[in-house]
DSSP file (Angstrom, degrees, kcal/mol; ACC not computed):
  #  RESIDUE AA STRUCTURE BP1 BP2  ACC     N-H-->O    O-->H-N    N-H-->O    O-->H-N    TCO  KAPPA ALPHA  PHI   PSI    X-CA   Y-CA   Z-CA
    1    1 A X              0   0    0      0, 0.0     2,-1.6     0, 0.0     3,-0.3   0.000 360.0 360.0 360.0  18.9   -5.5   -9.2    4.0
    2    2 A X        -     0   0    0      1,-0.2    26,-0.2    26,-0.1    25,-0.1  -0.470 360.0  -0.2 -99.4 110.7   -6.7  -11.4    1.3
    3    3 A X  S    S+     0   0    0     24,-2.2    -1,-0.2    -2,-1.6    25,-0.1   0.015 103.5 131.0 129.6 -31.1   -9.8  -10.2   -0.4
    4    4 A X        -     0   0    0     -3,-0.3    25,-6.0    24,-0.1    -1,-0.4  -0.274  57.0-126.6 -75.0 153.5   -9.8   -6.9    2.2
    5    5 A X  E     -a   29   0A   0     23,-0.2     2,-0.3    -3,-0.1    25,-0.2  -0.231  24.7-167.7 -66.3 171.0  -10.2   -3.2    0.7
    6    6 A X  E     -a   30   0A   0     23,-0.6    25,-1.6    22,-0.1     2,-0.3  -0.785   4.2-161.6-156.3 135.0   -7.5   -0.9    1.7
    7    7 A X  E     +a   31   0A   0     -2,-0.3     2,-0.3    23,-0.2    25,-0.2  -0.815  15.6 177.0 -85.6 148.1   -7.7    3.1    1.1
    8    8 A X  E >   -a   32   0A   0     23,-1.6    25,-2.4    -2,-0.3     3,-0.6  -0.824  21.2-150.1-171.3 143.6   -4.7    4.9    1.2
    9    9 A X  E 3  S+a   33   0A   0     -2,-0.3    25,-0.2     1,-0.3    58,-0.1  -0.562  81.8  24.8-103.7 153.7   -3.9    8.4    0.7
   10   10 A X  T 3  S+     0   0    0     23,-1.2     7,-1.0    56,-0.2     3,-0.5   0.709  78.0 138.6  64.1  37.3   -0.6    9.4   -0.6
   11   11 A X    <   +     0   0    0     -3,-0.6     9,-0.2     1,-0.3    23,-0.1   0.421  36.8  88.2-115.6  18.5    0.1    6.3   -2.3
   12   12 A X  S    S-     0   0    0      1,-0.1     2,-0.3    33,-0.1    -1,-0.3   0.209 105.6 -11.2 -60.4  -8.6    1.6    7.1   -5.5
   13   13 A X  S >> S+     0   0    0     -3,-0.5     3,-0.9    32,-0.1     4,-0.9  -0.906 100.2  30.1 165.5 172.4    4.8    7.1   -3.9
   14   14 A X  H 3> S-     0   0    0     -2,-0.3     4,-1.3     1,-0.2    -1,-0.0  -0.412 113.1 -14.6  74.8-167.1    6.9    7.0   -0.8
   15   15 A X  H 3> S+     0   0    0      2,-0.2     4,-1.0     1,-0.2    -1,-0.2   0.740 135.8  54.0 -64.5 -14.4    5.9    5.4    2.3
   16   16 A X  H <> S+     0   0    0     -3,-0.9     4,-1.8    -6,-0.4    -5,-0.3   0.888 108.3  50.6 -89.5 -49.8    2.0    5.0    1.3
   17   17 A X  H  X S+     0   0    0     -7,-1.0     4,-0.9    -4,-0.9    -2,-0.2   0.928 110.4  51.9 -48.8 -36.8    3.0    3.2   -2.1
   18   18 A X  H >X S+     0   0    0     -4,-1.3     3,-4.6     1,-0.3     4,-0.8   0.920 115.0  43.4 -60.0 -96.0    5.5    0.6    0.4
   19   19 A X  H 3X S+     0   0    0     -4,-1.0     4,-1.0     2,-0.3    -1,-0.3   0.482 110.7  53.9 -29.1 -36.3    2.4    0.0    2.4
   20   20 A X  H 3< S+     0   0    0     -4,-1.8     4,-0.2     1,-0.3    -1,-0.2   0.760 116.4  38.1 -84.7 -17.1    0.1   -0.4   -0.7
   21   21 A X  H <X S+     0   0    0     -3,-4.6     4,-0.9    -4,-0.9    -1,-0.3   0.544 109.4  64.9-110.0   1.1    2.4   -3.1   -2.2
   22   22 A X  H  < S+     0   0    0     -4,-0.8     4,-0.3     2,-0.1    -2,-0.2   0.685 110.7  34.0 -50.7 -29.6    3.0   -4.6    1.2
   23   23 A X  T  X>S+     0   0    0     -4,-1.0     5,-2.5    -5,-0.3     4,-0.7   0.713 115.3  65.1-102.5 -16.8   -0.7   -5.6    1.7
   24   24 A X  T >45S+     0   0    0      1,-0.3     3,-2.4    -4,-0.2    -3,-0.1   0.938  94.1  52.3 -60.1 -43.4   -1.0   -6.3   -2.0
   25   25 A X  T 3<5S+     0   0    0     -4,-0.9    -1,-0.3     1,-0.2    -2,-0.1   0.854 103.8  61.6 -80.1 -11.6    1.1   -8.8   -2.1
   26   26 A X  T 345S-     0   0    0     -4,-0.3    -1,-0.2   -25,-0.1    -2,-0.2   0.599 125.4-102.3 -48.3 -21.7   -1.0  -10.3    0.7
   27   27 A X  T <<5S+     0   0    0     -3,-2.4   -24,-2.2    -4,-0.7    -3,-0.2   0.630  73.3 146.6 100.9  35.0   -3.4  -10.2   -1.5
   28   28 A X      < -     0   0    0     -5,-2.5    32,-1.5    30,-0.2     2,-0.7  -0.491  49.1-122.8-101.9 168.5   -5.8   -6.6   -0.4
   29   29 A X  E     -ab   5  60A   0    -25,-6.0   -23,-0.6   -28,-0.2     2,-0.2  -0.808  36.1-157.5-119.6 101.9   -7.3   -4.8   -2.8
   30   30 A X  E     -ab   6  61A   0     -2,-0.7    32,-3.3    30,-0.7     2,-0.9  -0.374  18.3-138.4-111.8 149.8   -6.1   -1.2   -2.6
   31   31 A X  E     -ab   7  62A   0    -25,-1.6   -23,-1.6    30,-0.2     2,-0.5  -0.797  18.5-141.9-116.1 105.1   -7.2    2.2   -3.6
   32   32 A X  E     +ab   8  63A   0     30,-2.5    32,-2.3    -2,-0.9     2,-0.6  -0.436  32.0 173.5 -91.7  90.2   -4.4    4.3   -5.0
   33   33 A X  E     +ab   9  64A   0    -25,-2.4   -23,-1.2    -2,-0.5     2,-0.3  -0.819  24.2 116.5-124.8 119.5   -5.4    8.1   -3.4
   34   34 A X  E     - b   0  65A   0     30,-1.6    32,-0.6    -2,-0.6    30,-0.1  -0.891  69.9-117.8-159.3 170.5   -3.0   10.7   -4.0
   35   35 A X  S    S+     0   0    0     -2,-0.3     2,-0.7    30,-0.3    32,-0.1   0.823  83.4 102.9 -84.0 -49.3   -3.2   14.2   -6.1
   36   36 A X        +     0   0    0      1,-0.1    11,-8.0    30,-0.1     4,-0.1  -0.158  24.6 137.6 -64.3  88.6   -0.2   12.9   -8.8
   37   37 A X        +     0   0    0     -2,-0.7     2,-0.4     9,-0.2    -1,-0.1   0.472  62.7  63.5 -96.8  -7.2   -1.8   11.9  -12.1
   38   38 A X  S    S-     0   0    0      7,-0.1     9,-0.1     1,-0.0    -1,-0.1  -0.942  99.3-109.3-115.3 138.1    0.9   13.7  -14.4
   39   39 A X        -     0   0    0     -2,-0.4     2,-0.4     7,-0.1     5,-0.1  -0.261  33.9-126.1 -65.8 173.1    4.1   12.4  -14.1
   40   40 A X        -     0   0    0      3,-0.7     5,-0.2     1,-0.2     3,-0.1  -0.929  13.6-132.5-126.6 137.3    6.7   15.2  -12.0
   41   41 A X  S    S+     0   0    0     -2,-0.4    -1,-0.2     1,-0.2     3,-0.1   0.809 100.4  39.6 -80.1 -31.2    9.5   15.9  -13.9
   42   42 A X  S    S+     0   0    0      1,-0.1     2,-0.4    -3,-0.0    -1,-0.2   0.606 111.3  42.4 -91.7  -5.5   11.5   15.2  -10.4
   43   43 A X  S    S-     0   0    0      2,-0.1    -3,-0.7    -3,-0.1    -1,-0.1  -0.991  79.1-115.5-137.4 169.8   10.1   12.6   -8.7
   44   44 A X        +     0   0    0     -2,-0.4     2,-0.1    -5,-0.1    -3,-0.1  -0.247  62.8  63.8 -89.5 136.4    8.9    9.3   -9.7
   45   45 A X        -     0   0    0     -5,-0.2     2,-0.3   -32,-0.1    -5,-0.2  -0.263  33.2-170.9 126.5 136.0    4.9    8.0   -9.4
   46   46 A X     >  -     0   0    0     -2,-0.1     4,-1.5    -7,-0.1     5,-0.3  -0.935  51.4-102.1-137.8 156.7    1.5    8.7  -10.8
   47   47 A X  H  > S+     0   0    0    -11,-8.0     4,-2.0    -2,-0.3     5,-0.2   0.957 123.4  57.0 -54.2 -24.7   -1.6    6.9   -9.1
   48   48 A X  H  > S+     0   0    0      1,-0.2     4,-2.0     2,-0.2    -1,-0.2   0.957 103.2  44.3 -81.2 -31.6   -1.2    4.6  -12.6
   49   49 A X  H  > S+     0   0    0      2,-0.2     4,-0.8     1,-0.2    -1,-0.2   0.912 117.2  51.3 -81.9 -18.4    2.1    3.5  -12.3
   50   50 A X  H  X S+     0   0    0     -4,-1.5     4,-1.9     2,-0.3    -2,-0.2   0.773 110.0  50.8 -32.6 -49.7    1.1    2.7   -8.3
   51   51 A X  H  X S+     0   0    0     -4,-2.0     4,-2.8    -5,-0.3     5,-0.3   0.974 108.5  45.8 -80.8 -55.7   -1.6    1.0   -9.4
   52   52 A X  H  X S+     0   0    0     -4,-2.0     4,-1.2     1,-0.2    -2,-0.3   0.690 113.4  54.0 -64.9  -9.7    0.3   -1.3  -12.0
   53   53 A X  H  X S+     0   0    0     -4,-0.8     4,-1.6     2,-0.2    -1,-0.2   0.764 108.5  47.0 -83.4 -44.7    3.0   -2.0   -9.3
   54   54 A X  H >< S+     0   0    0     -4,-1.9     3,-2.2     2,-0.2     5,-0.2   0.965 109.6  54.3 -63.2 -59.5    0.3   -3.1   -6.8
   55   55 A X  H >< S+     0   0    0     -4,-2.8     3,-2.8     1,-0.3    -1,-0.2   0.911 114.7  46.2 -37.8 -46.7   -1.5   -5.5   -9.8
   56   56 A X  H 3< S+     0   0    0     -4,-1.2    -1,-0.3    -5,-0.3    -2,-0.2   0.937 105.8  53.9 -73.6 -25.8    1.9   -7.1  -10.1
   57   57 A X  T << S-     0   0    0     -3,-2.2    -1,-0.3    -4,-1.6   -30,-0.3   0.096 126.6-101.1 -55.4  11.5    2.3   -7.3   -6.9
   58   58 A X  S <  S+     0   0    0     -3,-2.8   -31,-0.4     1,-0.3     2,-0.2   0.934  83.2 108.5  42.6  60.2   -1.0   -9.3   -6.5
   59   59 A X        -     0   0    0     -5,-0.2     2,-0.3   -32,-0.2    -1,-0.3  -0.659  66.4-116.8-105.9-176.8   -3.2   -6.9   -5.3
   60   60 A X  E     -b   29   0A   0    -32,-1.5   -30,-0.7    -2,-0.2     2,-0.5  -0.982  34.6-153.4 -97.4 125.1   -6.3   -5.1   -7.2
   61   61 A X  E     -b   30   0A   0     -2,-0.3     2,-0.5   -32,-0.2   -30,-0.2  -0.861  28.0-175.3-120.2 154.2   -6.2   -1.5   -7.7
   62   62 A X  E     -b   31   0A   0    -32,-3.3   -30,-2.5    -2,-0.5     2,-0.4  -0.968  19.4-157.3-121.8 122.4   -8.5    1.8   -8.1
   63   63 A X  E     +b   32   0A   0     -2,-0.5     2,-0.5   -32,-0.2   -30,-0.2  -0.858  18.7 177.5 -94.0 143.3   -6.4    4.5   -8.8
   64   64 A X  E     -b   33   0A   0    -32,-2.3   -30,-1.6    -2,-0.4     2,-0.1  -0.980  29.1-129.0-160.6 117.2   -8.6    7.8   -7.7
   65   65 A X  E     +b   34   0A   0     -2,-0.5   -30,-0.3   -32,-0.2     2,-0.1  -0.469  41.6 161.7 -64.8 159.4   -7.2   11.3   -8.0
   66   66 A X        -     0   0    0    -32,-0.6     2,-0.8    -2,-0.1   -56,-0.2  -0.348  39.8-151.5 160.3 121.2   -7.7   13.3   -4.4
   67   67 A X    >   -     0   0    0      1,-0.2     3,-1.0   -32,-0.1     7,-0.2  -0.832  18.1-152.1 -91.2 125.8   -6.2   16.1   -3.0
   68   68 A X  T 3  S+     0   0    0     -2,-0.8    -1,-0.2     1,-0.2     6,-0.1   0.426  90.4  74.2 -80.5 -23.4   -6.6   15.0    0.9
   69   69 A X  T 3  S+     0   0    0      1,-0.1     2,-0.4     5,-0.0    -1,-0.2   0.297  84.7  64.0 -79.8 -21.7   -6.7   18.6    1.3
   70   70 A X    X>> -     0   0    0     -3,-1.0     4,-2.4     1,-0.1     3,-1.7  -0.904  67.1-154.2-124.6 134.8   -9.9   19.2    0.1
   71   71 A X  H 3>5S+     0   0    0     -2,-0.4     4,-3.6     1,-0.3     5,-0.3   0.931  92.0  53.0 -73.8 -37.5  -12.7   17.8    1.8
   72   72 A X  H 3>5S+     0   0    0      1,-0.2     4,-1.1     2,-0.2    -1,-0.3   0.803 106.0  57.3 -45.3 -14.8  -15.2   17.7   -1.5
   73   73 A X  H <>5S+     0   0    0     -3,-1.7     4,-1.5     2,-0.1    -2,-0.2   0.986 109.5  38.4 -81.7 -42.8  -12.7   16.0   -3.1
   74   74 A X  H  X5S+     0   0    0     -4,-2.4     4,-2.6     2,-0.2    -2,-0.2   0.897 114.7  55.8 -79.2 -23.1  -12.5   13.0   -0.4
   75   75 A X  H  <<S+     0   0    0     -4,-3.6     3,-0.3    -5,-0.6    -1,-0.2   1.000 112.1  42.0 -44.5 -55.2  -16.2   12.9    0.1
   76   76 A X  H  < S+     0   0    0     -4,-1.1    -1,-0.2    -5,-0.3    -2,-0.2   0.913 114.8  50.6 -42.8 -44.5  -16.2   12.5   -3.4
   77   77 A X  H  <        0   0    0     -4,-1.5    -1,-0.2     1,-0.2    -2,-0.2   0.710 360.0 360.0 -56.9 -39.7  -13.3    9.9   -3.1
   78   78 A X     <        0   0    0     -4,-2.6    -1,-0.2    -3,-0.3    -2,-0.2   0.695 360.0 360.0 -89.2 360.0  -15.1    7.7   -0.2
């Protein structure tokens, strides 16, 4: 994975954050797309701390707000 891009939606937390620092530490360069820029007072993850967990993890990341739910938003997004 080393050097490849990776999108991935939901990846502020949960199973798309596992996956984002699974290929990171492979060395992929991943793109943090998920809605959660404010932290949630009950669970934990914003695309920025996602994104500094991948960098330590040896990846790169682009953290990119997008609600998957609207389709300007991933046009915008891709």
């Amino acid at each position: 994975m080393q050097n490849k891009t990776i999108f991935i939606t939901g990846s502020s937390r949960g199973i798309g954050k596992a996956i984002a620092l699974r290929l990171a530490k492979e060395g992929a360069n991943i793109v943090i797309a998920a809605k959660t820029v404010e932290p949630h007072p009950k669970l934990d993850g914003t695309i920025y701390t996602a994104a500094k967990e991948v960098e330590q993890a040896g990846g790169q990341a682009l953290p990119i707000q997008v609600d998957i739910r609207n389709e300007e938003n991933v046009k915008a997004a891709i």
